[in-house]
C-alpha positions in Angstrom: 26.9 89.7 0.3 30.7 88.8 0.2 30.9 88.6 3.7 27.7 86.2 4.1 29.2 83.7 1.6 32.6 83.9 3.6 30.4 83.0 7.0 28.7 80.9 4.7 31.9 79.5 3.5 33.3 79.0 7.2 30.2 77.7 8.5 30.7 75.1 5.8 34.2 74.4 6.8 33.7 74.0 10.1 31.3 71.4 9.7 33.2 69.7 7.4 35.9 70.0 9.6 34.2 68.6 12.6 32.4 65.8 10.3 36.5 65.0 9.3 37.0 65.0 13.1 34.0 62.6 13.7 34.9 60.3 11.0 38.8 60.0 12.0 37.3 59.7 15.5 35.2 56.8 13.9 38.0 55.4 11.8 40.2 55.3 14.6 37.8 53.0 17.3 37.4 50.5 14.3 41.0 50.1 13.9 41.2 49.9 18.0 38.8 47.0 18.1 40.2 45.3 14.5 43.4 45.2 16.3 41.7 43.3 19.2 39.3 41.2 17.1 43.0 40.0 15.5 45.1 39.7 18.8 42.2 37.5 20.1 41.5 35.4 16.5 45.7 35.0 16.7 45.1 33.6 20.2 42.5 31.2 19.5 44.6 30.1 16.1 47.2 29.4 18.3 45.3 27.5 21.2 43.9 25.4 18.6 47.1 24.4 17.2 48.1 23.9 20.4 44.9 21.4 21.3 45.3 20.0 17.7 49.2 19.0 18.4 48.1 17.6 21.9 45.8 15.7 20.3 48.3 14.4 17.9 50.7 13.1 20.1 47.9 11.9 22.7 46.2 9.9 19.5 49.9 8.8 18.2 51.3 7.6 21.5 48.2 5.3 22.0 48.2 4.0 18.4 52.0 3.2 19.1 51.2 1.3 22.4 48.4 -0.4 20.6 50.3 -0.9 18.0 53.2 -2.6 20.4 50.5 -4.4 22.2 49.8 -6.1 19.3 53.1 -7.2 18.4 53.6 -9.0 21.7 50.1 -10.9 21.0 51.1 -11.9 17.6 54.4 -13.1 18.8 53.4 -14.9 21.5 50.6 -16.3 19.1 53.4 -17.3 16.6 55.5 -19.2 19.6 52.0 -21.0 20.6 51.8 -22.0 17.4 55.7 -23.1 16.8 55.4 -25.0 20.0 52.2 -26.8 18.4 53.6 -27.5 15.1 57.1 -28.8 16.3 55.2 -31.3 18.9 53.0 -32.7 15.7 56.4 -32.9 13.9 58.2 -34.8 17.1 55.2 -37.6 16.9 55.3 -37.8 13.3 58.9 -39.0 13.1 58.4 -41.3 15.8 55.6 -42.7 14.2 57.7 -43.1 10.6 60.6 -44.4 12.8 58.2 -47.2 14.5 56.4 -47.8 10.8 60.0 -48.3 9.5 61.1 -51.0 12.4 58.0 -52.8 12.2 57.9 -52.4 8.5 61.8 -54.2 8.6 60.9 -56.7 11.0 57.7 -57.9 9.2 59.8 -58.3 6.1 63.1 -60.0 7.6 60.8 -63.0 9.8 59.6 -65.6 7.7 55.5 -65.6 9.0 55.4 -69.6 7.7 57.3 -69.8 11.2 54.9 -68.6 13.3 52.0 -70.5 11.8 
Protein backbone atom coordinates (compact mmCIF):
# COMPACT_ATOMS: atom_id res chain seq x y z
CA UNK A 1 0.00 0.00 0.00
CA UNK A 2 3.12 2.19 0.83
CA UNK A 3 4.42 1.84 -2.41
CA UNK A 4 1.11 2.78 -4.29
CA UNK A 5 0.76 6.12 -2.27
CA UNK A 6 4.55 6.76 -3.18
CA UNK A 7 3.49 6.12 -7.12
CA UNK A 8 0.59 7.88 -6.14
CA UNK A 9 2.66 10.51 -4.58
CA UNK A 10 5.06 10.82 -7.77
CA UNK A 11 2.33 10.63 -10.09
CA UNK A 12 1.10 13.72 -8.31
CA UNK A 13 4.34 15.46 -8.47
CA UNK A 14 4.89 14.99 -11.73
CA UNK A 15 1.93 16.57 -12.79
CA UNK A 16 2.31 19.29 -10.62
CA UNK A 17 5.63 19.57 -11.91
CA UNK A 18 4.68 19.68 -15.47
CA UNK A 19 1.54 21.96 -14.67
CA UNK A 20 4.60 24.38 -12.86
CA UNK A 21 6.32 23.90 -16.23
CA UNK A 22 3.19 24.85 -18.26
CA UNK A 23 2.36 27.83 -16.27
CA UNK A 24 6.09 29.29 -16.23
CA UNK A 25 5.86 28.41 -19.90
CA UNK A 26 2.62 30.56 -19.84
CA UNK A 27 4.00 33.24 -17.59
CA UNK A 28 6.86 33.62 -19.67
CA UNK A 29 4.99 34.32 -23.39
CA UNK A 30 2.91 37.05 -21.46
CA UNK A 31 5.88 38.80 -20.26
CA UNK A 32 7.40 38.33 -24.04
CA UNK A 33 4.40 40.08 -25.60
CA UNK A 34 3.95 42.74 -22.39
CA UNK A 35 7.39 43.75 -23.27
CA UNK A 36 6.38 44.28 -26.90
CA UNK A 37 2.83 45.67 -26.21
CA UNK A 38 5.26 48.42 -24.18
CA UNK A 39 8.23 48.86 -26.74
CA UNK A 40 5.42 49.61 -29.27
CA UNK A 41 2.92 51.87 -26.76
CA UNK A 42 6.61 53.78 -25.96
CA UNK A 43 6.94 54.18 -29.75
CA UNK A 44 3.66 55.62 -30.51
CA UNK A 45 4.04 57.92 -27.18
CA UNK A 46 6.92 59.13 -28.69
CA UNK A 47 5.63 59.61 -32.41
CA UNK A 48 2.86 61.55 -30.98
CA UNK A 49 5.03 63.85 -29.11
CA UNK A 50 6.85 64.12 -32.03
CA UNK A 51 3.59 65.04 -34.43
CA UNK A 52 2.31 67.15 -31.33
CA UNK A 53 5.76 69.36 -31.26
CA UNK A 54 5.55 69.55 -35.15
CA UNK A 55 2.34 70.78 -34.90
CA UNK A 56 3.41 73.26 -32.42
CA UNK A 57 5.94 74.96 -34.12
CA UNK A 58 3.99 74.56 -37.67
CA UNK A 59 0.81 76.34 -35.71
CA UNK A 60 3.38 78.93 -33.82
CA UNK A 61 5.40 79.97 -36.85
CA UNK A 62 2.09 80.80 -38.80
CA UNK A 63 0.47 82.70 -35.87
CA UNK A 64 3.90 84.68 -35.79
CA UNK A 65 3.71 85.53 -39.57
CA UNK A 66 0.13 86.35 -39.18
CA UNK A 67 0.80 88.00 -36.43
CA UNK A 68 3.73 90.19 -38.38
CA UNK A 69 1.41 90.43 -41.27
CA UNK A 70 -0.68 92.28 -39.27
CA UNK A 71 1.64 94.68 -37.87
CA UNK A 72 2.69 95.95 -41.28
CA UNK A 73 -1.20 96.53 -42.06
CA UNK A 74 -1.80 98.34 -38.99
CA UNK A 75 1.25 100.48 -39.57
CA UNK A 76 0.70 101.25 -42.88
CA UNK A 77 -2.98 101.91 -41.83
CA UNK A 78 -1.68 104.33 -39.10
CA UNK A 79 0.73 106.26 -41.79
CA UNK A 80 -2.55 106.51 -44.18
CA UNK A 81 -4.15 107.96 -41.53
CA UNK A 82 -1.22 110.48 -40.30
CA UNK A 83 -0.90 111.48 -43.89
CA UNK A 84 -4.87 112.26 -43.79
CA UNK A 85 -4.97 113.95 -40.54
CA UNK A 86 -1.71 116.21 -41.17
CA UNK A 87 -3.34 117.33 -44.73
CA UNK A 88 -6.79 118.42 -42.81
CA UNK A 89 -4.45 120.20 -40.30
CA UNK A 90 -2.29 121.98 -43.30
CA UNK A 91 -5.84 123.44 -44.73
CA UNK A 92 -7.03 124.37 -41.43
CA UNK A 93 -4.25 126.79 -40.74
CA UNK A 94 -4.41 128.24 -44.00
CA UNK A 95 -7.81 128.71 -43.65
CA UNK A 96 -7.35 130.54 -39.83
CA UNK A 97 -4.37 132.39 -41.50
CA UNK A 98 -6.70 133.72 -44.52
CA UNK A 99 -9.79 134.31 -41.82
CA UNK A 100 -7.16 136.33 -39.80
CA UNK A 101 -5.95 138.64 -42.97
CA UNK A 102 -9.32 139.17 -44.10
CA UNK A 103 -10.57 139.50 -40.54
CA UNK A 104 -7.56 142.59 -40.16
CA UNK A 105 -8.30 144.02 -43.35
CA UNK A 106 -12.11 144.27 -42.89
CA UNK A 107 -11.44 145.96 -39.57
CA UNK A 108 -8.42 148.44 -40.61
CA UNK A 109 -10.54 149.96 -44.08
CA UNK A 110 -13.16 152.32 -43.23
CA UNK A 111 -16.32 150.55 -45.52
CA UNK A 112 -18.07 154.46 -45.49
CA UNK A 113 -15.25 154.65 -48.27
CA UNK A 114 -16.24 152.25 -50.49
CA UNK A 115 -19.98 153.23 -50.43
Amino acid sequence: MEASKADTTNARISVLENNFHVVSHNVEKLEYKIDQNYATLHSRVSELRDDLRHDFELKNDKILRKMEEHNKATCAQNKALHEKIAHIERWRWMIMGGALVVGYIIAHIKLETFI
